[in-house]
N, C-alpha and C positions, 0 to 999 in steps of 0.2 A: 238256248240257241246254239252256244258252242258246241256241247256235245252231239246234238243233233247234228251236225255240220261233219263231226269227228265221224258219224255211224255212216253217212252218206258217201264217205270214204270207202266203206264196207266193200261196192264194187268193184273200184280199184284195186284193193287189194288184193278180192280174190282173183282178178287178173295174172297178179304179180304171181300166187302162189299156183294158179294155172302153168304158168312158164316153171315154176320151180319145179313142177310135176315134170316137164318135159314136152310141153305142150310148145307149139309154135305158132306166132303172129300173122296174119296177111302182111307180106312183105319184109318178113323176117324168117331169116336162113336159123338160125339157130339160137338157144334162150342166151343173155348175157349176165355175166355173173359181173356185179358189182362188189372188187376187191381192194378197195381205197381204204385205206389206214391208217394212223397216225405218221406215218412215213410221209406220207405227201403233202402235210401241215406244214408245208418250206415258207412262212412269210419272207422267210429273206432271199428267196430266189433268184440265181444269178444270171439270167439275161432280161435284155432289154429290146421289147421289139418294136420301139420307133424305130421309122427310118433313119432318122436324124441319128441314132443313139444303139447302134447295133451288135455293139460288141459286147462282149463278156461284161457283166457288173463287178468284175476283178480286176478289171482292167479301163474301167471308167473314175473320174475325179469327182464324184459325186453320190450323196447320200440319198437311197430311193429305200422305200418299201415298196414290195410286190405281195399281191393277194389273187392267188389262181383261183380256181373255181371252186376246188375244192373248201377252200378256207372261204370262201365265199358265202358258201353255202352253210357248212358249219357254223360260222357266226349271223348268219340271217342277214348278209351284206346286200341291199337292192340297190343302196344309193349311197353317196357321197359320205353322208353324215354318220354312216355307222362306221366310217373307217377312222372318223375320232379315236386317236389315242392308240389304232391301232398302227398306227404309223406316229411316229415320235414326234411331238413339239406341230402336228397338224391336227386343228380343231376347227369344225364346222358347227355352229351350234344351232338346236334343233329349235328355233322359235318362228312367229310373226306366221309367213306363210311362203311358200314355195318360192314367191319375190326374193324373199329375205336369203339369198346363196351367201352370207358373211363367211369369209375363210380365212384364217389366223394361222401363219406357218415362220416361228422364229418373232414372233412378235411384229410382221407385216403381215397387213390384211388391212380391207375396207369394207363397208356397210354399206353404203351405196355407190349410184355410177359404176365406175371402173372398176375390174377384177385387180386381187392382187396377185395371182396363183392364176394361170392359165387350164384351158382344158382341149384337151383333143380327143374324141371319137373317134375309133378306128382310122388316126393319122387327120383328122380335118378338126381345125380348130374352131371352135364358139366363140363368140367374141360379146355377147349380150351374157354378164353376170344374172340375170332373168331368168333366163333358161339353163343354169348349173343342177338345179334342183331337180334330180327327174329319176324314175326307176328304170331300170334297164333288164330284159330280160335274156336269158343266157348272157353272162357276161365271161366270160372267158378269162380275163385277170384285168384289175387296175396295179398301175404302176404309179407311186406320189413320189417324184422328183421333190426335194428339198433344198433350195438354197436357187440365187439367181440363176433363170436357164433364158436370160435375153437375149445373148450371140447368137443361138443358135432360134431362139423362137418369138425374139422381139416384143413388142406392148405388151405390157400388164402380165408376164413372168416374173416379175421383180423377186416374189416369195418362193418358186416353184412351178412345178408343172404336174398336171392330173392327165395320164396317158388310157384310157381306155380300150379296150379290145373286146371285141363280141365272136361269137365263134363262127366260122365259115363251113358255107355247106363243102367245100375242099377236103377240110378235114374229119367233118364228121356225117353221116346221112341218117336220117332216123325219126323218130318219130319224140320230143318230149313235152313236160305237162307238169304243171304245176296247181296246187292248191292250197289254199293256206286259210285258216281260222284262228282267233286270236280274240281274248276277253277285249270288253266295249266295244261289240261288234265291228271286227277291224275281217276286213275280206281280201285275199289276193287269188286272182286265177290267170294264170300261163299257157299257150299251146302255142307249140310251134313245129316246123318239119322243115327237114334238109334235107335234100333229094340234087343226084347229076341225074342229068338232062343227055350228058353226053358223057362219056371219062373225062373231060377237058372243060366242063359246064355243069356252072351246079349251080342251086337257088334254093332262098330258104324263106318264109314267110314265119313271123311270129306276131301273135296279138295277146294284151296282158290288160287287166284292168285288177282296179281295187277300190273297196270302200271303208273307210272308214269312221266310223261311230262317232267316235272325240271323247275326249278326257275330260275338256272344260266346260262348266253349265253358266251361262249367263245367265244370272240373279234376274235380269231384268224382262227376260219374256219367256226361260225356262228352258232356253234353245244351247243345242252342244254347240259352242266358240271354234271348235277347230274340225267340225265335221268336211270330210272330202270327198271327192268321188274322181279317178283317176281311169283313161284308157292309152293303150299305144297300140301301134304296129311299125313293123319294121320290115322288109324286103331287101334282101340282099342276093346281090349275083355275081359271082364269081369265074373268071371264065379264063383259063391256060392255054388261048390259040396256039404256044410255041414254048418247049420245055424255060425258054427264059424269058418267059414274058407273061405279065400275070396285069391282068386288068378285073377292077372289084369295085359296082358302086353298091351303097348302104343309101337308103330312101325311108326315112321316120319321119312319124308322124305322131303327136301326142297331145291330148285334152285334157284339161282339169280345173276341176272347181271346189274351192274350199269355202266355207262359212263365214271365216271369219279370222282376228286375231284374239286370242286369250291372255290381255292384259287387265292385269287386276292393281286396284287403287291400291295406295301403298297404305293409305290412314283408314282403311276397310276390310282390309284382304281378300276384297272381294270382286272378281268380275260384273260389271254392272255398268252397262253401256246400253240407248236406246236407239240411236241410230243403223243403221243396217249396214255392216261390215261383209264385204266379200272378196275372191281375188279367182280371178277365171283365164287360163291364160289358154289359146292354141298354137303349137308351132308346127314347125314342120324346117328338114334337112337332108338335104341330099350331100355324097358324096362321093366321088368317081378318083381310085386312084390307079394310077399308070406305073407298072413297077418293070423296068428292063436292063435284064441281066447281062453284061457281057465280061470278058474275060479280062480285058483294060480297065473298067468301070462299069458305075450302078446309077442308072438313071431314073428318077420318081418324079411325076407327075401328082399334084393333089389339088384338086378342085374343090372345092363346097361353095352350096348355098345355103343359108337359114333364113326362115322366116319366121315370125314371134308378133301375135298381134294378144296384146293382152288387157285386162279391165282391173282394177284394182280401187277399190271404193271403200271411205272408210269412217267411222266416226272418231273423227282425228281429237276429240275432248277424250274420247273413252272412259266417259260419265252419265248419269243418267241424264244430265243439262242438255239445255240444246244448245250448244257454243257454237260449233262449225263442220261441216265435214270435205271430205275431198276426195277427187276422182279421179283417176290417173289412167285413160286409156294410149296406149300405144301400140305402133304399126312399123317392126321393124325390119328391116331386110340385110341382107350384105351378101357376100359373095368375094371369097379367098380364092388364092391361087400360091399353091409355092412349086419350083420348080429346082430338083436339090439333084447333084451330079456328085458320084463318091467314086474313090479309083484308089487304090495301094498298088506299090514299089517295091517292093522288100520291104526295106526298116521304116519306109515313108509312106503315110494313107495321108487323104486328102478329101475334105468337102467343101462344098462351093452349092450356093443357091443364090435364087429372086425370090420377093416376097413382094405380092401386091395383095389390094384389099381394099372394096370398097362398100360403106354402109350409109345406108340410109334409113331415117326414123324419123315418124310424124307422130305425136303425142298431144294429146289434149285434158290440161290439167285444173279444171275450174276449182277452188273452192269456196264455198257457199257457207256466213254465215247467216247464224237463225238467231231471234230472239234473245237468248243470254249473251251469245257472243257477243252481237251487236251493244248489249247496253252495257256489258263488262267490259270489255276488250276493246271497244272505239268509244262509245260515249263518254264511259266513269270519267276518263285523264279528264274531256272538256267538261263535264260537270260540275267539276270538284274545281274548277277556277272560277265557277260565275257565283255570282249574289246568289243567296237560297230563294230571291224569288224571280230567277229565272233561271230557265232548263230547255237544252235542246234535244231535239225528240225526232227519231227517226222515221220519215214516214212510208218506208216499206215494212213488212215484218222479216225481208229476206236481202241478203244482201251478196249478189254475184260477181266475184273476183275473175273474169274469164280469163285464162290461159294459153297460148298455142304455138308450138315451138315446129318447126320441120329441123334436124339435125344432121346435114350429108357429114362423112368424112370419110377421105380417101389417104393413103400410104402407101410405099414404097418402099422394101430394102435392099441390100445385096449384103452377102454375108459368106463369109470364111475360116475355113480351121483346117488346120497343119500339125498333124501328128509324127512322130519323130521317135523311132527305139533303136536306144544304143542299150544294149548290153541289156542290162535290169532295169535301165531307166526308161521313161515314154515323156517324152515332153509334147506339150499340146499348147498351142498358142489360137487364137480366134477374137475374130473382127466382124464388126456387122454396122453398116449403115443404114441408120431408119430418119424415113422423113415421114412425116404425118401432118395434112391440112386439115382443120374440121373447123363448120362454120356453125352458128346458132342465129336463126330467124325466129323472130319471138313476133307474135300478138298479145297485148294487153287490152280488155277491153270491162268499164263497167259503168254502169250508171246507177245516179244513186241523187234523192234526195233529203233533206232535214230543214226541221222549225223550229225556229227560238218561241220560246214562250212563255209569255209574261204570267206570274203563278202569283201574283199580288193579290187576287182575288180568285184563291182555290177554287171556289165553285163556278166560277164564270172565268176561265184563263183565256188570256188574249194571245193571239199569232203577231209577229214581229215584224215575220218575217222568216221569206224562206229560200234555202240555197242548194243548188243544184248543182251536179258534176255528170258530165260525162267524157269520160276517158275512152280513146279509141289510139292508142300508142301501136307501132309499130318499127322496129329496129332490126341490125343486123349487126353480129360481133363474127370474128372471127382471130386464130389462135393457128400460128406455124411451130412445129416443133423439126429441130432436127439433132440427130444425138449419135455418136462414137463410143461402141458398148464393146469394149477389150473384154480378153478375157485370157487367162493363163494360168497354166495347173504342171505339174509333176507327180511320175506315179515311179513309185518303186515295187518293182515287181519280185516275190516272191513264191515259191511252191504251195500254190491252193489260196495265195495271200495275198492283199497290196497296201501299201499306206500312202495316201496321196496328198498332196499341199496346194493348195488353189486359191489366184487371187480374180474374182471377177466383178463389173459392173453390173447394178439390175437398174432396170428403168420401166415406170408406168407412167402412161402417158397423162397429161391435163388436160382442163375439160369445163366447163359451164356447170352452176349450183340454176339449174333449174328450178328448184325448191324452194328458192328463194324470190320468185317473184310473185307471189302471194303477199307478201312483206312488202314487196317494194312499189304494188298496187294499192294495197291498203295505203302507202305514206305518200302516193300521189293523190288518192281518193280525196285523203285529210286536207293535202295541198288546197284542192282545187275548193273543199271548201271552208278553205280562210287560216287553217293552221300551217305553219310553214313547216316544212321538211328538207332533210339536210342526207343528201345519197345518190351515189354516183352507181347506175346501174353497169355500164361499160368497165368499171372497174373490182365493182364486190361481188358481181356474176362468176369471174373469173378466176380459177386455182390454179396453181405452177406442175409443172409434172415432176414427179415424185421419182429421185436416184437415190442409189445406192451402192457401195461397195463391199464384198462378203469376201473375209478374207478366210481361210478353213484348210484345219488338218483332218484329217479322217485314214479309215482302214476299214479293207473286209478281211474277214478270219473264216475259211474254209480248213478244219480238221478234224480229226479222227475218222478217218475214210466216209468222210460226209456227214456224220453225227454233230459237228457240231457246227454251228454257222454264226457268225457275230461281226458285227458291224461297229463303229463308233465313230465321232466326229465334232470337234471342237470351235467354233465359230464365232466370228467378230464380224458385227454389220456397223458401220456408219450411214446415217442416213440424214440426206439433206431433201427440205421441202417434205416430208413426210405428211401424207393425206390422211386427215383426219373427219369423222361424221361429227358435229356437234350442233347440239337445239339452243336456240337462241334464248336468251336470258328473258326475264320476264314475262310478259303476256303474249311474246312476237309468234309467230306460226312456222311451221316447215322446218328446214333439218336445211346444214351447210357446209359443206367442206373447205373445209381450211387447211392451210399448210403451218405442219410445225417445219420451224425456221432448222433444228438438229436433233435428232435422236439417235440412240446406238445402242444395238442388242448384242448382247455376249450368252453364248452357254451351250452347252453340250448334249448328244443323243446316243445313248446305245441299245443295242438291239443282242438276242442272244434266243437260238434256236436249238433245242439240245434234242435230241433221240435218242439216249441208252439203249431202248430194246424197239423191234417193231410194232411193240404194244403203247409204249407211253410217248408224250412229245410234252415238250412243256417251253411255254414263248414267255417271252421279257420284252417289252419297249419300254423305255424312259426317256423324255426330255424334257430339258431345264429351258428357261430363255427368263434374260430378266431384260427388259426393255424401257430404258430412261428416255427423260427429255433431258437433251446437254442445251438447247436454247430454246423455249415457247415463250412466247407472253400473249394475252388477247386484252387487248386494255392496259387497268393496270394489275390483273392475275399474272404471274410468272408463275410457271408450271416447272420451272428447271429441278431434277432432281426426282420427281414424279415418275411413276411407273406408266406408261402408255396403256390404256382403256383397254376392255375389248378381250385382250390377247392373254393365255391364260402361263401362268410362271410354268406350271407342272403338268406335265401330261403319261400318263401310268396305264401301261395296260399285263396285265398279266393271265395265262392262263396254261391250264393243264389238261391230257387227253388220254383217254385208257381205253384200249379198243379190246374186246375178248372176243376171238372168233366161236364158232358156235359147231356144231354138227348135224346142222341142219339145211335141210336143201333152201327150205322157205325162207329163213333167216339165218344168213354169214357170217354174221359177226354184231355184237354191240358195243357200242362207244360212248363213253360219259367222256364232256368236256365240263369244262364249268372256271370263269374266267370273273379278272375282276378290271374294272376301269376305274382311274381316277384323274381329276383336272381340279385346278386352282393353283393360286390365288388369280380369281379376275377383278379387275379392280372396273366400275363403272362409269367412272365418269376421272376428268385430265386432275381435279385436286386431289383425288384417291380417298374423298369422304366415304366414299359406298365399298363394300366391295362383295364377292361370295368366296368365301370361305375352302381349302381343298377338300374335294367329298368324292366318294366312292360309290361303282355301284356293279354289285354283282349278279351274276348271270349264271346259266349251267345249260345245257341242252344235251337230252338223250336222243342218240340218234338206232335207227334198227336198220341195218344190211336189208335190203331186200333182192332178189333176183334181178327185177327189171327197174331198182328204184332206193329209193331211203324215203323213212318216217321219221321227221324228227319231233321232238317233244321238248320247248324251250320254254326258258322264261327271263326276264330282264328287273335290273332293278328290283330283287329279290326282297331286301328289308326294305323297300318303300320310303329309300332316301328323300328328305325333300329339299329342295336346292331349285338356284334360280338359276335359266340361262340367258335372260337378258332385264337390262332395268335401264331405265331412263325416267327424264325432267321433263315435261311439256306446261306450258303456263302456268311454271312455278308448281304444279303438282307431280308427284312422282309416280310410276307403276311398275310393274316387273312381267313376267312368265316365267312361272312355276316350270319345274323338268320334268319327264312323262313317271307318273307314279309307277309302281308294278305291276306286269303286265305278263301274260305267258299264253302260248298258244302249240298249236300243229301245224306242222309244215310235210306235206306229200309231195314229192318227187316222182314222176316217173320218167323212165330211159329204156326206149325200144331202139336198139339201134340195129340199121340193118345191114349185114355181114354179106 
């Protein structure tokens, strides 16, 4: 089927080699020769084109990787997770299902709830960690800011920032197209066109869809675990009524549906789960920005809205038993607004903005147990206390724990920063005030009966007697946060160079363990009939918001007339309240965030981009983070001294590029990359019993110059490492997800652009 897929390509290219001939397109002036080469491999690329963030990266206090299109493409970048590694001490790891956006940058990061690492699309930020996980077509460059960027972008930046950019019909008009094939039947197709309307008006529509096969087989019905099917589309209009004045909205829309999650027993090593696992999400985002130039100052407008309504169903034993399963649909909304004002002086620039936002989400999370659940996990405890000849017996076979939460929250900032150059020096000082209210209305609701029964005479047993519950609870909590997020830095400026010292606050916001009222249904259920329970919902619902302070030296290095580029950067976090995911200890259900009471991450990243000749390029990222617990206890475990879960010590990406041009009209040049990744130690769980090991895994992709396009020829995970990227505890048994084994395919490009 792959090759097949490869020959079906056949037309397209002789397209391309149509134009090499000299042939020309309906709506194309003349063929375009695609002459991109090792030279344009700059991941350390030195601007920055948030608004917020617009000067020179030589002259900014802060450590980014930048990945343009180019390197985009060359590494097979569609989404978040392939930029692991490639950006230092930032790990996304590819498990569970498109839900699962887990992001680890410095040893901060979270698994559920709240992001720890912010994200913005073309300037309008997302605020549902839900929808992080997404493919993006024509992506023009991502930017991954590292270390707290709260002054300037407030909630759940604590760890960094992910700046996205897609390309504007402004800048480019044309026609392009993607294809892509890939062993376990994995499918991508792209088409999109940018076109002006007017010189001053341009639009561009793209639509992309993908399928893929799956890696994992579920032992139990023979079915692929991670099978997906994936569409989007995007509409962008761009429009320059006045050489200083630039208005752009971005309108996406995107679908997807996966199988399932590929967690395998630990005492089997085997996927094997009967219940029906799946995760369906649709959203959709609008964004409209206002950009006005004037000679005083720069005034931005940024609006969005998102919506996210998703289904997520799962067989939460992921065993063949029938324990329990859960269903988690949600209906989310919001809508941002920041309004940011810039003006420079001479030696003195200056920003100023508001920042409002407000979200709403209704969510409906029942879980249901079945048969084993029921007689393991509720009955065994009361069994195992009465006489052997009595036993109480449940008289449904189903048992529903109803759910139902609506979640408004609303916030507010104002924020400030004050740049200052004497001489070689740039002093930058910055303030931001955030207030955030968010409330949680909860439904609890179940009914449920049981019977004692007298077993004195097995063959004829007698009823006792029978007790009945029904629960019909409803509450309301709510949580004020307001927070003072400084920030202050020093840059020394040198020719091509800077070294900068920054001390600043990060803060993500706190929030309700909705996860947990499965738990706290179950031990009212028990209440009602006759066992007593000991739990304060108003108070173990609720976590504290999560600070931090990053104290950091760094440097970029621009020399030898641009051949070489090098970054580097030394870092101290204190962190108080630090949010943590953890599954409750023995037979309990659902997943709860916790706050460790002090942790503190230290450690270092450098980056180094070297060019010798126009022919070769060769990249280096490295970063270190070791990240402690200075105060945990849950119980009586004290975790002090402990490495914090999750976040990996090492992150390594290397790789090398040899382009030879060719003398040929059809094909201009070809190019072998071939790179290596590597990440570890992650440790999995707060005593550091589990952990995975540092592993590596190597890649290479031949790419072919074409006329109107490139073929590339890649593969990943080449010696078929195998290594885990996630493992956890649930009722006392353990499971993992294995990493994507080796895999290689074809990727078609093409680029009609028209001149």
């Amino acid at each position: 089927m792959f090759l097949r897929r490869i020959m079906l390509s056949a037309t397209a290219l002789g397209l391309c080699a149509a134009v090499a001939a000299g042939a020309t397109l309906p709506g194309q002036a003349s063929p375009v020769v695609v002459t991109e080469g090792p030279d344009t491999l700059a991941i350390g690329e030195v601007t920055v084109t948030s608004i917020k963030q617009a000067r020179s990266l030589l002259r900014q206090p802060v450590t980014v990787t930048t990945l343009r299109q180019a390197e985009l493409e060359r590494f097979n970048v569609s989404g978040m997770k392939s930029v692991s590694e490639i950006a230092p001490n930032f790990f996304m790891p590819d498990y569970g299902s498109r839900m699962t956006s887990s992001v680890y940058v410095r040893g901060i990061g979270t698994r559920i709830d709240q992001p720890a690492i912010g994200l913005n699309v073309d300037n309008v930020p997302y605020l549902n960690k839900d929808g992080y996980d997404f493919d993006v077509q024509d992506i023009q460059r991502i930017e991954v800011l590292r270390g707290p960027q709260s002054t300037l972008y407030g909630r759940n930046t604590i760890a960094g920032l992910i700046n996205i950019t897609t390309l504007s019909p402004l800048h480019y008009q044309g026609l392009r197209a993607t294809a892509e094939a890939a062993t376990a039947n994995n499918y991508r197709l792209g088409l999109s066109y940018y076109g002006l309307i007017t010189p001053d008006l341009g639009m561009s529509i793209s639509a992309s869809g993908s399928y893929r096969g799956g890696y994992f087989r579920n032992d139990y019905n023979g079915s692929r675990a991670d099978r997906e099917r994936t569409s989007a589309l995007r509409w962008r209009t761009s429009w320059r009524p006045a050489p200083n004045l630039l208005v752009e909205n971005v309108a996406s829309y995107g679908y997807n549906r996966q199988s399932g999650y590929p967690y395998a027993f630990e005492e089997t090593d085997k996927i094997n789960y009967n219940d029906t696992c799946f995760y369906k999400r649709t959203s959709f985002s609008d964004g409209l920005t206002v950009n006005w130039d004037t000679p005083y100052f720069t005034l931005s407008s940024i609006t969005g809205f998102q919506y996210l309504d998703d289904n997520l169903t799962l067989d939460q034993d992921f065993l063949p038993d029938s324990y329990f399963t859960l269903t988690q649909k949600q209906h989310d909304r919001n809508i941002t607004q920041d309004i940011v004002l810039r003006g420079r002086a001479g030696s003195y620039s200056w920003l100023a903005g508001v920042f409002g936002f407000y979200k709403y989400a209704n969510m409906d999370a029942p879980v249901t147990f079945k048969e084993d659940g029921i007689e393991r996990l509720i009955l065994n405890g009361v069994n195992s206390q009465l006489p052997p000849t009595m036993r109480l017996i449940w008289d449904q076979d189903q048992l529903l724990l109803g759910s139902r939460f609506t979640h408004p929250v609303k916030g507010v900032a104002l924020y400030h920063q004050s740049s200052y150059d004497l001489r070689n020096l740039t002093f930058t000082v910055g303030l931001r005030l955030d207030y955030e209210h968010t409330v949680l209305r909860y439904h609890s609701q179940s009914s449920a009966s049981c019977t004692m029964w007298n077993l004195r005479n097995p063959s004829a047993p007698v009823p006792m007697g029978t007790m009945e519950a029904n629960i019909n609870d409803r509450g309301r909590l709510s949580q004020h946060f307001t927070q003072l997020l400084p920030k202050f830095s020093v840059i020394y400026n040198l020719p091509h160079s800077a070294i900068f010292a920054s001390v600043a606050k990060g803060y993500k916001t706190g929030g309700f363990n909705t996860q947990m009222f499965s738990n706290f249904l179950q031990a009212r259920l028990m209440e009602e009939l006759g066992r007593p329970a000991d739990y304060d919902i108003a108070r173990m619902v609720k976590y504290r918001p999560e600070i931090s302070w990053n104290y950091e030296i760094g440097g970029h290095v621009n020399a030898d007339r641009g051949r070489v580029y090098s970054s580097f950067a030394l870092f101290l976090i204190q962190c108080r309240d630090q949010q943590l995911t953890m599954f409750p200890e023995g037979t309990a259900t659902g997943r709860v965030m916790v706050n460790a009471d002090r942790t503190r991450s230290y450690g270092g990243e450098f980056t180094l981009n070297y060019k010798p000749t126009p022919r070769w390029a060769f990249n280096l990222a490295y970063g270190y983070t070791r990240a402690t617990f200075r105060r945990f206890t849950v119980g009586e475990e004290d975790f002090r001294g402990k490495q914090v879960p999750y976040a990996p010590s090492n992150t390594l990406f290397l790789a090398a590029t040899y382009r030879q041009p060719l003398p040929l009209r059809w094909l201009p040049a070809v190019s072998l990359t071939a790179d290596m990744r590597g990440t570890g130690d992650i440790y999995w769980d707060e005593e550091n019993l589990y952990r995975q090991p540092f592993y590596t895994e190597f890649g290479a992709n031949l790419r072919l110059d074409l006329p109107c396009g490139s073929l590339d020829i890649w593969g990943k995970n080449l010696t078929d490492k195998r290594f885990a990227t996630f493992r956890y505890e649930s009722i006392s048994n353990s499971f993992f997800q294995r990493g994507l084994p080796a895999r290689g395919g074809a990727t078609l490009r093409l680029n009609f652009e028209t001149i």
